[in-house]
SERO-4910 file (N, C-alpha, C, O; in steps of 0.05 Angstrom, whole numbers):
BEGIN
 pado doro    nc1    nc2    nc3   cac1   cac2   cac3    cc1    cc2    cc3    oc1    oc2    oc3
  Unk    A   1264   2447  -4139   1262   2432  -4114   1287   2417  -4109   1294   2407  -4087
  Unk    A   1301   2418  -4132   1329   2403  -4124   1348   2409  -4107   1365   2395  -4096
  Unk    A   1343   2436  -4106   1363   2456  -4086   1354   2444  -4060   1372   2447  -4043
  Unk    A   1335   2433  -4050   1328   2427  -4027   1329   2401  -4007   1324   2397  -3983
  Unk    A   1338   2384  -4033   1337   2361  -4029   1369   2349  -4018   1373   2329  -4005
  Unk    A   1390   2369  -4028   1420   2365  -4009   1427   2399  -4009   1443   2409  -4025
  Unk    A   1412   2417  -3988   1417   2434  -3988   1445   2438  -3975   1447   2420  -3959
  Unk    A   1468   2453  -3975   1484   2467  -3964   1493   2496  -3950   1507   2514  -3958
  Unk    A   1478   2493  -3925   1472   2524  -3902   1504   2541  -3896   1527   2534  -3897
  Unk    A   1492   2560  -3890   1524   2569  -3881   1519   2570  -3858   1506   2589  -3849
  Unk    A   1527   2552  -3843   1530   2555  -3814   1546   2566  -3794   1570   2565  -3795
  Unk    A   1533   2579  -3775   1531   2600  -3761   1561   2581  -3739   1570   2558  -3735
  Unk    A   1564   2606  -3730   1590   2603  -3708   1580   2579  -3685   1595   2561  -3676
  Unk    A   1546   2586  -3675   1542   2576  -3646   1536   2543  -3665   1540   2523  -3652
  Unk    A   1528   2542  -3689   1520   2506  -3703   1544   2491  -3695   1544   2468  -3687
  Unk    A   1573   2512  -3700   1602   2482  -3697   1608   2484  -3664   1629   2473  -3657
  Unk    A   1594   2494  -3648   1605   2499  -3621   1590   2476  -3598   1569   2477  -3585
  Unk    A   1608   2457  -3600   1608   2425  -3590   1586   2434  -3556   1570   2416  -3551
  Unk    A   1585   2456  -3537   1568   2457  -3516   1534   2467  -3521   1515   2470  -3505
  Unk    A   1539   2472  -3554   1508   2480  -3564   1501   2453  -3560   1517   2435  -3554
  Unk    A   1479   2450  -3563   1450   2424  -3556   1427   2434  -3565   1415   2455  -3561
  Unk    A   1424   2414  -3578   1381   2434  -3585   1364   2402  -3574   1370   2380  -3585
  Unk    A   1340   2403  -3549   1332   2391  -3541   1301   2400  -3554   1295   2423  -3559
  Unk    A   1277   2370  -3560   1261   2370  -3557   1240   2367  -3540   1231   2344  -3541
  Unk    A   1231   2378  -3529   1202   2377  -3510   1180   2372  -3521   1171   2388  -3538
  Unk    A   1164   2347  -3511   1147   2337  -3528   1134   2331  -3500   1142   2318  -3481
  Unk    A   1106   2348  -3504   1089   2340  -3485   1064   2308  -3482   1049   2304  -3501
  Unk    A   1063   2295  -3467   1044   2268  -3469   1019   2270  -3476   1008   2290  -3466
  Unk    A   1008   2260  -3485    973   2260  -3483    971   2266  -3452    983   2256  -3433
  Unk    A    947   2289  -3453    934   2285  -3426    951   2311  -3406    942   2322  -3386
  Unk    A    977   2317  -3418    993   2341  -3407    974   2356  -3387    950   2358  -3388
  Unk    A    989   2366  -3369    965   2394  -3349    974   2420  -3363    959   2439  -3359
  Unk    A   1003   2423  -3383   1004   2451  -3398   1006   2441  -3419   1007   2418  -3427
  Unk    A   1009   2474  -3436   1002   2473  -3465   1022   2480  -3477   1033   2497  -3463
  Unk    A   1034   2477  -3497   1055   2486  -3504   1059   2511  -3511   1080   2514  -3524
  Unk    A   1045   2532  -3508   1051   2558  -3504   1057   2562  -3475   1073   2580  -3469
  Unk    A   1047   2549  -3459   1052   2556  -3428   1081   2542  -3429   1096   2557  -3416
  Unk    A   1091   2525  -3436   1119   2512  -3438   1144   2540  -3449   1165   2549  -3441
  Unk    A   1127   2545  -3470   1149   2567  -3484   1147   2596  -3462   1168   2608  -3457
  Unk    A   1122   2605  -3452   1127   2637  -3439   1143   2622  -3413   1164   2632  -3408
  Unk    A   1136   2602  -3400   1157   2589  -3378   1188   2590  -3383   1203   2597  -3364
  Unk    A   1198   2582  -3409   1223   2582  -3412   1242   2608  -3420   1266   2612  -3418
  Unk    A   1212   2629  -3434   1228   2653  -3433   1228   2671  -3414   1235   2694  -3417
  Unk    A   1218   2657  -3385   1207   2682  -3361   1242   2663  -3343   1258   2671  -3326
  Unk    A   1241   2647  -3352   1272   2639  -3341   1291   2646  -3351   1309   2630  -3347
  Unk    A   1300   2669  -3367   1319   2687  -3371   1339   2676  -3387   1355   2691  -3398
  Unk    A   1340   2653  -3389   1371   2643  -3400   1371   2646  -3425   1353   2650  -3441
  Unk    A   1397   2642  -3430   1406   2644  -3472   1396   2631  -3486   1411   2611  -3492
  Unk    A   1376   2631  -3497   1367   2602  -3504   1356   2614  -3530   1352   2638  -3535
  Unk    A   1351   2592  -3544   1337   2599  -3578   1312   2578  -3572   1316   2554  -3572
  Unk    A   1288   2590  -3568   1263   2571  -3565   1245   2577  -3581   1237   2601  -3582
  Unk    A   1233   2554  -3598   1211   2557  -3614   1194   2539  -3608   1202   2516  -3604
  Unk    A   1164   2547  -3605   1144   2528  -3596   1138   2518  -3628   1138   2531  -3649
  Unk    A   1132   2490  -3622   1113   2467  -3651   1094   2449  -3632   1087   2447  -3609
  Unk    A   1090   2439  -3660   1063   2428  -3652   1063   2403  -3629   1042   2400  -3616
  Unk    A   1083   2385  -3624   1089   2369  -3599   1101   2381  -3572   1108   2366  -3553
  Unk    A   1102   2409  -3571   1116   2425  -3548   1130   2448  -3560   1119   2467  -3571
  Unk    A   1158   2445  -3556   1175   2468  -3556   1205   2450  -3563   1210   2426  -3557
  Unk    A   1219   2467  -3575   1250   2457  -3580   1259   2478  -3577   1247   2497  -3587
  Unk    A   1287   2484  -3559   1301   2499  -3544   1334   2486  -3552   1342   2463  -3554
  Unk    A   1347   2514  -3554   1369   2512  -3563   1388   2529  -3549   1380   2552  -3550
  Unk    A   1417   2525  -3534   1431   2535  -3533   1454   2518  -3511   1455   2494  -3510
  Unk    A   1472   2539  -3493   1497   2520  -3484   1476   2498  -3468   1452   2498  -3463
  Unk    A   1499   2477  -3462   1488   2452  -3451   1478   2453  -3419   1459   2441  -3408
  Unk    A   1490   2467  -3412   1486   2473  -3377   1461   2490  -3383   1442   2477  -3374
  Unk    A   1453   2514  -3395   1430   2530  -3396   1412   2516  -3399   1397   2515  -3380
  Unk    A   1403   2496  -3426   1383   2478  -3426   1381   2457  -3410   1357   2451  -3409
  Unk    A   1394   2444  -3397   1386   2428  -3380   1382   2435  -3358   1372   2419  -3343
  Unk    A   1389   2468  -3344   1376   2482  -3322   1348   2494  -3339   1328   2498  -3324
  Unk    A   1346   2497  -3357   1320   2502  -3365   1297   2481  -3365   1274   2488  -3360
  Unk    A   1302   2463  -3369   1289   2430  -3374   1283   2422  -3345   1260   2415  -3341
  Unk    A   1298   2422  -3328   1297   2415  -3303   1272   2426  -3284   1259   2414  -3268
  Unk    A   1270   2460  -3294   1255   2474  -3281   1232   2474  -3300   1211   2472  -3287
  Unk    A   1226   2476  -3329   1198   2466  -3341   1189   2443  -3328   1165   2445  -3322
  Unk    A   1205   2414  -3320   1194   2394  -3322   1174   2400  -3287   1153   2390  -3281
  Unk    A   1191   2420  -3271   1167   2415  -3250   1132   2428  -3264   1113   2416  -3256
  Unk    A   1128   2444  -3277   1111   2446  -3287   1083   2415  -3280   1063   2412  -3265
  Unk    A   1099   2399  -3299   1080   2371  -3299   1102   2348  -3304   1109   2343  -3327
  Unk    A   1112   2336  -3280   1132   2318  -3284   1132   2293  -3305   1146   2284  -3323
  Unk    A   1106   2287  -3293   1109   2264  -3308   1096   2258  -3345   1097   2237  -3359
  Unk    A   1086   2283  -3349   1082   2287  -3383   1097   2304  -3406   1089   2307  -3429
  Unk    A   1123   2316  -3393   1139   2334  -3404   1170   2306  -3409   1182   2293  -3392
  Unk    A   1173   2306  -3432   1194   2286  -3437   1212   2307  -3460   1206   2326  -3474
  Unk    A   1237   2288  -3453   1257   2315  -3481   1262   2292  -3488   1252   2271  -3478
  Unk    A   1286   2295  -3511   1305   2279  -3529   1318   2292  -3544   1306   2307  -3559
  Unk    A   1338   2291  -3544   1354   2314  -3562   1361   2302  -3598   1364   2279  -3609
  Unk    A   1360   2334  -3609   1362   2335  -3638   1380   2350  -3647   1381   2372  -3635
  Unk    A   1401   2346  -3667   1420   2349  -3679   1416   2375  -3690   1433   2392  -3686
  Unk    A   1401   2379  -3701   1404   2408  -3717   1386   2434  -3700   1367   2429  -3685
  Unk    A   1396   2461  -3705   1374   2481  -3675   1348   2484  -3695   1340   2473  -3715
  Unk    A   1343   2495  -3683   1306   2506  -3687   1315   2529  -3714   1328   2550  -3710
  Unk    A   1302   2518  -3744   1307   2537  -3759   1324   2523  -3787   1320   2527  -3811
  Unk    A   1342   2506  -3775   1370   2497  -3796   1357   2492  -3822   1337   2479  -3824
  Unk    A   1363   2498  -3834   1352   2493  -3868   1353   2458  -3872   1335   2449  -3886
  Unk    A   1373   2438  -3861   1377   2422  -3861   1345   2406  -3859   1333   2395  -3878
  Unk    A   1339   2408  -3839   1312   2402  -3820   1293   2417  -3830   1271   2410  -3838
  Unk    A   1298   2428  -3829   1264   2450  -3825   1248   2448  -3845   1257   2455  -3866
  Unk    A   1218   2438  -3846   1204   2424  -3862   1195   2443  -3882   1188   2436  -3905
  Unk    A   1195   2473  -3872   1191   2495  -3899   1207   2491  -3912   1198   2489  -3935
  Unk    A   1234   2487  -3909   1250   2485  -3925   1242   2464  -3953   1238   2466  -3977
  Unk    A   1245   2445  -3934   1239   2407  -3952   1210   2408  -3969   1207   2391  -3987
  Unk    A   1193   2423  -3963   1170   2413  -3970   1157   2388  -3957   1145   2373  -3973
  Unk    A   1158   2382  -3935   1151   2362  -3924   1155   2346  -3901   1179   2342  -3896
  Unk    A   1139   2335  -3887   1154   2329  -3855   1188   2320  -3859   1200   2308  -3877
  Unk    A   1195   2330  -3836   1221   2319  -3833   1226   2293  -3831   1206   2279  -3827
  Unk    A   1260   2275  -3832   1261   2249  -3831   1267   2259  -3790   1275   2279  -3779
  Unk    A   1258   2234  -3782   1254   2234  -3760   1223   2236  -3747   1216   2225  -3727
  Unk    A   1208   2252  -3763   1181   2266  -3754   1158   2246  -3754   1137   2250  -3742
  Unk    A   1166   2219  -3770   1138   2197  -3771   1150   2177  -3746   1135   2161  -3733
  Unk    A   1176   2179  -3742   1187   2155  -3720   1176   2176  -3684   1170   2160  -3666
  Unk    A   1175   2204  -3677   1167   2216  -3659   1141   2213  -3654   1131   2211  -3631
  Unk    A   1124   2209  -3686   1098   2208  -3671   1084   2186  -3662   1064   2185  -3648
  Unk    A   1100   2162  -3675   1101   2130  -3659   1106   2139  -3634   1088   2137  -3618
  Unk    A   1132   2151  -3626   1139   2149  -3597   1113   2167  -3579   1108   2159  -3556
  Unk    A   1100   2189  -3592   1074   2205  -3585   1059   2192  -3567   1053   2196  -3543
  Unk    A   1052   2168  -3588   1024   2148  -3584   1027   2134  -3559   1007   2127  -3547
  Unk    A   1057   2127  -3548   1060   2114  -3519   1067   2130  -3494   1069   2121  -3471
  Unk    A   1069   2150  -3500   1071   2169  -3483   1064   2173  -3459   1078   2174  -3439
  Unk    A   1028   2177  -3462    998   2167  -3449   1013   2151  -3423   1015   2158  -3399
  Unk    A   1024   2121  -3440   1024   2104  -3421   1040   2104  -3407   1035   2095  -3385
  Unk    A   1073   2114  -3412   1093   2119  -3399   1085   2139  -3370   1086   2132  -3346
  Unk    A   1078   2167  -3382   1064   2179  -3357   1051   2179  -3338   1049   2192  -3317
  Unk    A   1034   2152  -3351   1017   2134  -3320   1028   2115  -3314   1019   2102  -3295
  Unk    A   1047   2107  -3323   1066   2078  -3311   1078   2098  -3282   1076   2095  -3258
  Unk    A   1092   2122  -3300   1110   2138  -3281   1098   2153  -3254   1108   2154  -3231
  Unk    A   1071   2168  -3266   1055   2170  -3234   1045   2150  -3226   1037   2158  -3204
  Unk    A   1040   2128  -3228   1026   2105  -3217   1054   2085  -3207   1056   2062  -3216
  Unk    A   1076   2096  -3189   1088   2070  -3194   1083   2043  -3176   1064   2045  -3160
  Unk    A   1093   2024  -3176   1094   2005  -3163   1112   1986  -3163   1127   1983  -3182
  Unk    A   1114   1970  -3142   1135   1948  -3141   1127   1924  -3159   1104   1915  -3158
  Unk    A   1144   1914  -3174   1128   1893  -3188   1153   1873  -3187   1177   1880  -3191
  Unk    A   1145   1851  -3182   1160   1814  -3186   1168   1806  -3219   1152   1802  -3237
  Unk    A   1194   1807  -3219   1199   1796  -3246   1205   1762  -3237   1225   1758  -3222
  Unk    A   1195   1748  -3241   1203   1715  -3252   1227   1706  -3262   1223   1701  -3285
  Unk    A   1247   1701  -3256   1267   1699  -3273   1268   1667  -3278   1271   1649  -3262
  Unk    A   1264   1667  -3309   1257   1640  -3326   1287   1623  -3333   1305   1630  -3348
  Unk    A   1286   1600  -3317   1314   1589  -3326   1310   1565  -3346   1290   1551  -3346
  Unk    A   1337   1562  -3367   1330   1546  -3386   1325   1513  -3376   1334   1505  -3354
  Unk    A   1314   1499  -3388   1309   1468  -3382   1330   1453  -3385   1344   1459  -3405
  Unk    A   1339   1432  -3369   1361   1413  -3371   1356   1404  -3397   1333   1398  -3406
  Unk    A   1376   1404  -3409   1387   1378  -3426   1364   1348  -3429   1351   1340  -3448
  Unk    A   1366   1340  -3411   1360   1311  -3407   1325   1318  -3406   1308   1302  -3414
  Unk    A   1320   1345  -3394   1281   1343  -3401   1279   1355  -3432   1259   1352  -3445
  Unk    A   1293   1363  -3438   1296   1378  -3471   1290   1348  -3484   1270   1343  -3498
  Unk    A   1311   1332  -3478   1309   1307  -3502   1280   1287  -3490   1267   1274  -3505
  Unk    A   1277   1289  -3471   1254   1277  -3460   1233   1288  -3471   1217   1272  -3480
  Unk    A   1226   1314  -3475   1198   1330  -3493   1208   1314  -3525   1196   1294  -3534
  Unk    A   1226   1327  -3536   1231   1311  -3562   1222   1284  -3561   1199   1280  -3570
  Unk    A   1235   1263  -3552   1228   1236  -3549   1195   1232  -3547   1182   1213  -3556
  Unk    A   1186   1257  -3532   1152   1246  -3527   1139   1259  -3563   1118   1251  -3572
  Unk    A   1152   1276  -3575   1143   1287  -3597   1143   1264  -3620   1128   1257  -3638
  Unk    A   1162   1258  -3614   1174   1226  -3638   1155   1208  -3643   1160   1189  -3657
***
């Protein structure tokens, strides 16, 4: 198991090529698609892309302009429950990839925190509204020592 724990990949030509990007799609609670409908969507859009569906959506990999014309056109799907964030290594890297490790990836317990708010972000975002912030200014000096003095 040691071999796994600082593995060293031979990486591929497109891993050092600075316009590669590998983006995560992570659908919200409550989504209107499924993440197989996310993945036949992204491969009926033709572009170069390296896409593998998991269990929070789909992670898609290739130049930077392709995925984010790809992303643009999944997100009409369901706007407001399709969220990305991008990840460092593509779909597969021995680095990451939890067959590899024996075990969730680092990153994979901090995503599913972000999972759990999701819900709420997507109804903040279809539900919007104007809302009043208060802006709270600090207390003089002279009522500062006045509360003190009454504490004394």
């Amino acid at each position: 198991m040691s071999q796994n724990l600082c593995p060293s990949p031979t990486l591929g030509k497109e891993d050092w090529d600075p316009d590669v990007v590998t983006r995560m799609i992570i659908l919200a609670p409550g989504a209107h698609v499924s993440e197989q409908e996310i993945v036949s969507e992204m491969h009926m859009l033709d572009f170069p892309l390296t896409i593998k569906n998991t269990c929070y959506g789909a992670m898609v990999s290739g130049k930077k302009e392709d995925v984010f014309k790809a992303l643009k056109e999944i997100r009409k799907l369901d706007e407001y429950h399709i969220f990305t964030k991008d990840r460092g290594f593509a779909p597969g890297d021995p680095r990451r990839c939890r067959g590899q490790r024996f075990g969730p990836r680092e990153g994979y317990h901090q995503m599913e925190d972000e999972y759990r708010i999701l819900g709420d972000v997507a109804d903040a975002l279809s539900q919007r509204r104007d809302v009043e912030v208060e802006e709270k200014k600090p207390i003089k000096v002279e009522e500062f020592k006045s509360i003190l003095d009454e504490i004394d």
